[in-house]
N, C-alpha and C positions, 0 to 999 in steps of 0.2 A: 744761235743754234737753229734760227728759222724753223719755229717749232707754233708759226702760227700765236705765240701770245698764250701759254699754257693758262696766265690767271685768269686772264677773258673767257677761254676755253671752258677750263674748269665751272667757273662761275656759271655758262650758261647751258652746263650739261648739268650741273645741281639744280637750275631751275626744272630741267627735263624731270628730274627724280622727284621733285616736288609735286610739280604736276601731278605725276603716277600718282604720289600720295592721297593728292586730293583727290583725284578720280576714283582711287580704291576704296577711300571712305566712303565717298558720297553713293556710290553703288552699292557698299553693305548698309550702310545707315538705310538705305529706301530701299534693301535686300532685291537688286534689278542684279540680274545676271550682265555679265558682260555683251560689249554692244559686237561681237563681231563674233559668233560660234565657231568651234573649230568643224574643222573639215570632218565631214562622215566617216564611218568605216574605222575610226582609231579602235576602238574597244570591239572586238567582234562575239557572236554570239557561242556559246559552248566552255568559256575558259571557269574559272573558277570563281569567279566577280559576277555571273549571270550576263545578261543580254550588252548589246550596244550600247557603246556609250558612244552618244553624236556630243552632249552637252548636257549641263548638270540636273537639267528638267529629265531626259529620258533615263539618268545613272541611276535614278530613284528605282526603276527596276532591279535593278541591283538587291536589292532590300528584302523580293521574291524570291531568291535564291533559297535552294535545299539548305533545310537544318543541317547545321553541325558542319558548315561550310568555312566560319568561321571560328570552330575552333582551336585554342591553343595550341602551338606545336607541345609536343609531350617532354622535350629535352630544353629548358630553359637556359640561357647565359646562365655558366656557374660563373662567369665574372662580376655580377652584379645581384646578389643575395638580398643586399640591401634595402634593393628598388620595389622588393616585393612586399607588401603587406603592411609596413609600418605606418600607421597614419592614414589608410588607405580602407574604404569602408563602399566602397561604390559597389552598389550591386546592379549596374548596368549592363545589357545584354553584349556580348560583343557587336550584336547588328546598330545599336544605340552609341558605341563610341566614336568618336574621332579616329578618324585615318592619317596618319604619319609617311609617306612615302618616303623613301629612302631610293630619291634619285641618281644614287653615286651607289647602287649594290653592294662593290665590290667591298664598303664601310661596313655592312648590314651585321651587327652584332650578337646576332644572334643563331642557332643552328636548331635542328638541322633544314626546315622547309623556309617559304619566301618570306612567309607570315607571324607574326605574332602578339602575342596580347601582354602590353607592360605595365604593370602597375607601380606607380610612382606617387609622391605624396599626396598631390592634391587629388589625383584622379585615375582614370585608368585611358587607355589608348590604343589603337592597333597601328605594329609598325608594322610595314613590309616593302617587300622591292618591286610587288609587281605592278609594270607601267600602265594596265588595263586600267588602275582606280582612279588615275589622274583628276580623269571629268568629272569623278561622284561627286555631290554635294556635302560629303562627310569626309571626303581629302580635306584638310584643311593647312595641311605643310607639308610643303616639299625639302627634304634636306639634301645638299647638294655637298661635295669634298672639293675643296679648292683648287687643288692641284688638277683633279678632273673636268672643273667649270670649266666651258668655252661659251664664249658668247652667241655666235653662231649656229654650236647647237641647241641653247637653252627652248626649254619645252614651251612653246607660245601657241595661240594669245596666254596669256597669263591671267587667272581667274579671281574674281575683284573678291573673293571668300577665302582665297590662298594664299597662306605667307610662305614665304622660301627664307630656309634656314643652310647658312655655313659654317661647316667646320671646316678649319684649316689649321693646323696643328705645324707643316711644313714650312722650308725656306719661301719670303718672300720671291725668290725669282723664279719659281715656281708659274705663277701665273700674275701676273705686275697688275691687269686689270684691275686685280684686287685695292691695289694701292691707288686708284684713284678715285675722286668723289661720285662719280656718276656710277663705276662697280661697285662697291664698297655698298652704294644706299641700294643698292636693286635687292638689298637683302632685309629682314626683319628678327632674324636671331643670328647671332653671329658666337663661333665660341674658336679662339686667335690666339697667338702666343701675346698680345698686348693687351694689356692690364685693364682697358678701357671697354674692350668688349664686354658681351651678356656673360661670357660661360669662360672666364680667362682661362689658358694654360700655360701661362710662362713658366710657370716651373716644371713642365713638361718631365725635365731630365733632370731633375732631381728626387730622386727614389724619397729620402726623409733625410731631415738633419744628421742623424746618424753617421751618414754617410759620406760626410766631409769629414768626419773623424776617426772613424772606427777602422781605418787603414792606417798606421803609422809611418810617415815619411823616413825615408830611409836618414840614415846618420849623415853628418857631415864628413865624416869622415870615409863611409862607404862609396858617397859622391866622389869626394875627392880621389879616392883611390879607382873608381870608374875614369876621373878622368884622367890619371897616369896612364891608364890600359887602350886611351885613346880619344876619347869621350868628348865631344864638343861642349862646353857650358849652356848652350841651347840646342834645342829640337825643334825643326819643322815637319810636319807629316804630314804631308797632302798627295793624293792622285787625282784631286778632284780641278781642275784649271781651269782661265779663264772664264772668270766666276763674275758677278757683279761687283765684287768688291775689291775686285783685282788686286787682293792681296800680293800675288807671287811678283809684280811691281816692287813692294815695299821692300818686303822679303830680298830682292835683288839686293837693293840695294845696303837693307841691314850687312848686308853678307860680305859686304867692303870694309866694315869697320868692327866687326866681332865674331868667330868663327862660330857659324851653325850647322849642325849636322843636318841633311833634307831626306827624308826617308820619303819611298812614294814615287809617283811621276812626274809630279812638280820641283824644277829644280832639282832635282836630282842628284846628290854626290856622296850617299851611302847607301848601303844595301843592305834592307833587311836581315837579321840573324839567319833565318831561312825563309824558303818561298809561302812557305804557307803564312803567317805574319805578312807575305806582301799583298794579299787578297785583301779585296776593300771588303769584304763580306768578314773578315776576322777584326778589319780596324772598327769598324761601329759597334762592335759587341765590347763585352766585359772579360774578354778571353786573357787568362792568368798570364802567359807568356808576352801577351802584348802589353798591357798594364805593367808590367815588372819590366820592360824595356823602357815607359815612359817614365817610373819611379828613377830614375838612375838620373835622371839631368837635374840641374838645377833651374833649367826657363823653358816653358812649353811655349811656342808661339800658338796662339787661341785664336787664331780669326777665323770669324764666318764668313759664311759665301755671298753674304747681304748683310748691309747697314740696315736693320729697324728698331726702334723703341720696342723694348723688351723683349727680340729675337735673340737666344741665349739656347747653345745646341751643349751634348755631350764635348764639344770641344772646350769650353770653360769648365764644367762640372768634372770630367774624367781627370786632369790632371790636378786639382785640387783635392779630390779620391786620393791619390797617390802619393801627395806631398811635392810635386810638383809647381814651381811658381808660373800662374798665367801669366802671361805677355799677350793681353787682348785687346782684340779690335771688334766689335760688332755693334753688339746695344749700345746706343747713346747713354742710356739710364742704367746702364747694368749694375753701375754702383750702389745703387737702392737696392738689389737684393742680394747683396756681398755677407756675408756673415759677420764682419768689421769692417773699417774705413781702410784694414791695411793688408787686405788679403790677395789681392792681382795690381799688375801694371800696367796701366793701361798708355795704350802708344799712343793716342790722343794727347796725351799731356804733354808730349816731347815736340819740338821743333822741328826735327827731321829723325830720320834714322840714325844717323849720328852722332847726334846728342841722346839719343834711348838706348845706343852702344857704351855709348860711356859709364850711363848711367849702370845698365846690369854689369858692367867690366868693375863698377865701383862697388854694386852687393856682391860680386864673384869675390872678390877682393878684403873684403870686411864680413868674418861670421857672424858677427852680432847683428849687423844690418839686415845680412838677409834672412834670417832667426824671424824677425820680428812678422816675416809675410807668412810665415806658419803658425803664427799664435795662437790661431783659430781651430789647431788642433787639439789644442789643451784645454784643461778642465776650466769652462767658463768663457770660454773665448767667442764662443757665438752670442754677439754684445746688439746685434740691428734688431730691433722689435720689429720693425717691420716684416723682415724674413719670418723671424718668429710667428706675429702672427698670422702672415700667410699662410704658414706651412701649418698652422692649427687647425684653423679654418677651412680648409681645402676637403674639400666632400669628397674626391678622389685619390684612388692610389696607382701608386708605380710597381708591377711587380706584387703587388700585393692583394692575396686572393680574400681579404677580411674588410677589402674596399672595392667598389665598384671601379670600376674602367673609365677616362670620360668621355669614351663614346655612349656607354649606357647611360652616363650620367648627363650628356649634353640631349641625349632623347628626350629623357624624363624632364629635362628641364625645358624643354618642347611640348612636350607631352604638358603640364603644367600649364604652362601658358595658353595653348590652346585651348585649355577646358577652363581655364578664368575669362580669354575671349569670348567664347559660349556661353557663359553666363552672364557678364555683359552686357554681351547683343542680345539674349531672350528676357534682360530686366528691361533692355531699352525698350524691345519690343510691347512685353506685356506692359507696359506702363504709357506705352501710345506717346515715345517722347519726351517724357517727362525727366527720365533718367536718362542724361547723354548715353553716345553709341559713344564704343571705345575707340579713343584716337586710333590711328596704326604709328606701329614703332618700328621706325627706321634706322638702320644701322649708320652711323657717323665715320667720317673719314678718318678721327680716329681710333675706330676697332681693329682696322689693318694697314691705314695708311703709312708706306714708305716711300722716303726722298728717292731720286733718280739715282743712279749711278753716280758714283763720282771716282779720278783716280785713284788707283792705293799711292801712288806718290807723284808728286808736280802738280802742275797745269794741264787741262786738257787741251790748250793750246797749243800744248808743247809736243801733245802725242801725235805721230803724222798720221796722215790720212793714208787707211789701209788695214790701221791697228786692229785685229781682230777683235778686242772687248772695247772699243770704241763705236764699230760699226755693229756687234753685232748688241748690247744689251742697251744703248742710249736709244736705237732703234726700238727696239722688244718695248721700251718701258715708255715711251710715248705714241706708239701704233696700239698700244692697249688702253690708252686713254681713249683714242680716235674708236676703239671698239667697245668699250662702256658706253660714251655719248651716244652709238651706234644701236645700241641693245636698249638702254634708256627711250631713245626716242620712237623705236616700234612697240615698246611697252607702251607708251604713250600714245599712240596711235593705234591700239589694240591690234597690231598683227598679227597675222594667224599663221605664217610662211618663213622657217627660217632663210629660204634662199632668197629672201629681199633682203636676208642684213648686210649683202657686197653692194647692192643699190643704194644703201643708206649710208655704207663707209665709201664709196664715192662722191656722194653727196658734201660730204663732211672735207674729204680732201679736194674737191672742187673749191667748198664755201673757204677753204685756208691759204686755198693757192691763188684765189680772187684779192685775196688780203694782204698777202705780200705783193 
């Protein structure tokens, strides 16, 4: 693939991250400001934060600001009820808390002003969106949306007191930097659809166990009688193409050896009951007439738009709602959070599409057999503890206004660690040393790391040169490593100038194109 040696690659853009690490320590541990200040003029004088901020020595003005500058907006998230008061005892000023920047706005949880003050277990905090507070010495995290990260843009030099926190909730292919070692670590709180992060959300799309059962799968015999009326034994429904995971590939060729109905833009060869059902803005919801089209088959094909460990969207969740059987492809692990060992099929197991035609033409064919992938409807059928205790455990809700959101809830748990950091570093301090400074925590390759592209069916050998998801995601997903090492290494060199990081990813494709 002339892809320059990605293990080499990898390897010695994690040393880059390393480095950062240790640089960020050694500058909080002897509390030295960063060695290179950002340019004058960011923070100007008149806004709501008080004067100039050149760098974190002058944001201390800040602090002179008009009373009552900092006060709470008066309309708090009703999403997150929770987060306020329980455990919570600080009677610190707001000029005295922790500042949470909320890099990514348009996440900002809160309404109706930019600002606000949240109080969460350990402590309390001020989030807000405005980019003035950056410089202040009381910014102490930055939270970024994943989908929205660029490398290019990220907000530099980067300040050796400031951890940068991601959430990313969405598809892998979204932004791939994420998935490799050198993006991935430039973070310090991570909250991911994979199980391994600080703040997990893999079960993002699953409202509560409930919910797998409290829809009753239509009769076998209403099925069947669906498919006198026309009905394909399976369903595809995509508009979404040319995806990483190039499903609509496999899908082809499923479609040689077992008749499936393709609703959508993909593959194409039924039409919606009516237009309104063909709107993607009706397919992501929970709308009755859509759902009541999915109940009627007997195999939903479930593939996501990316292979990652524990990426798992409403396309597995919704038709197991309905009594629908999955036909998925996504999560490698998805099997650990199944509600039994016998509840989806997964196309990994089969040899080809061919042999996975047979196999549902063999449950179309025998009611008992395919009985048995619905058990998990019935009283007791939800047998995996692990699901179970997941779903106990889980500090957040779906839909549900008697639980916190995890956006509030991935704050606070920001919010948290910050003010343990804080405490920390002033034991380290008043004790002159004695009591280590607090490591810094780095996010690990895997919080979000996913493999490359691969075909949905053959060899990539086999696909010619030209193939639209050949050229364009095997590209996307190894030019976003070249731009982590990129962003890595002017952290590492305390940059202060996002327009040097095209200088630094030529640098990178010189050093690769020297190597081959």
């Amino acid at each position: 693939m002339a892809l320059g040696g990605p293990g080499g690659r990898a390897l010695l853009a994690c040393c880059c991250c390393c480095c950062f690490a240790l640089l960020a320590s050694s500058l909080t541990e002897r509390g030295e400001r960063p060695l290179v200040p950002e340019a004058k003029g960011q923070c100007e004088a008149g806004g709501p934060f008080g004067g100039r901020c050149g760098g974190p020595e002058e944001a201390a003005a800040v602090d002179g600001a008009a009373p009552g500058l900092w006060v709470a907006a008066a309309a708090a998230s009703s999403s997150a009820p929770s987060f306020r008061g329980p455990g919570n005892d600080d009677s610190r000023s707001n000029r005295e808390l922790p500042i949470l920047l909320w890099w990514s706005g348009s996440l900002f949880p809160h309404f109706p002003g930019p600002t606000e003050r949240i109080e969460c277990p350990r402590g309390s905090c001020l989030a807000t969106t405005d980019r003035r507070v950056r410089l202040h010495r009381r910014t102490r995290a930055l939270l970024f949306y994943g989908t929205d990260f660029r490398a290019y843009e990220a907000p530099l030099p980067r300040l050796a007191h400031q951890t940068w926190a991601l959430f990313h909730e969405e598809s892998p292919m979204n932004n791939y930097l994420l998935s490799h070692r050198p993006g991935i670590g430039l973070f310090n709180h991570t909250a991911t659809f994979r199980r391994e992060s600080d703040y997990p959300l893999s079960l993002q799309w699953l409202p509560d166990l409930a919910y797998l059962r409290r829809r009753p799968a239509l009769s076998l015999a209403q099925k069947e009688g669906e498919r006198r009326r026309g009905l394909a034994p399976v369903l595809y429904m995509q508009s979404h193409c040319d995806v990483p995971s190039d499903r609509d590939r496999y899908v082809w060729e499923l479609m040689k050896y077992i008749q499936v109905d393709s609703y959508g833009g993909c593959l194409n060869n039924r039409e919606f009951p009516n237009m309104r059902l063909s709107d993607t803005s009706t397919a992501t919801t929970e709308d009755s007439e859509f759902m009541t089209l999915i109940s009627k088959y007997k195999f939903h094909l479930a593939m996501e738009n990316a292979i990652c460990p524990d990426y798992m969207t409403e396309k597995l969740w919704r038709p197991m709602h309905v009594g629908a059987v999955p036909v998925y492809r996504g999560s490698p692990s998805v099997q650990d959070w199944m509600p039994n060992d016998h509840s989806i099929i997964l196309i990994d197991d089969f040899e080809s599409p061919k042999e996975l035609a047979e196999y549902l033409d063999f449950l179309d064919r025998n009611p008992d057999e395919y009985m048995k992938y619905l058990e998990y409807k019935g009283r007791g059928g939800i047998t995996n503890q692990f699901l179970l205790e997941n779903m106990e455990k889980r500090e957040w809700g779906v839909n549900d206004m008697t639980m916190p959101n995890y956006l509030n809830g991935f704050e606070c748990f920001v919010c948290d660690r910050e003010n343990a950091r804080l405490t920390a570093e002033r034991e380290h301090k008043r004790t002159r040393g004695k009591v280590p400074a607090p490591e810094p925590h780095i996010a690990q390759f895997t919080h979000m790391g996913c493999p490359p592209p691969a075909p949905g069916y053959g060899n990539i050998e086999d696909i010619p040169a030209g193939d639209r998801w050949k050229e364009m995601w095997l590209q996307d997903y190894w030019q976003s490593l070249d731009q982590g090492e990129a962003l890595s290494a002017m952290i590492h060199h305390n940059e202060s100038h996002q327009g040097r990081f095209w200088d630094y990813m030529h640098k990178i494709f010189m050093k690769r194109t020297q190597k081959n």
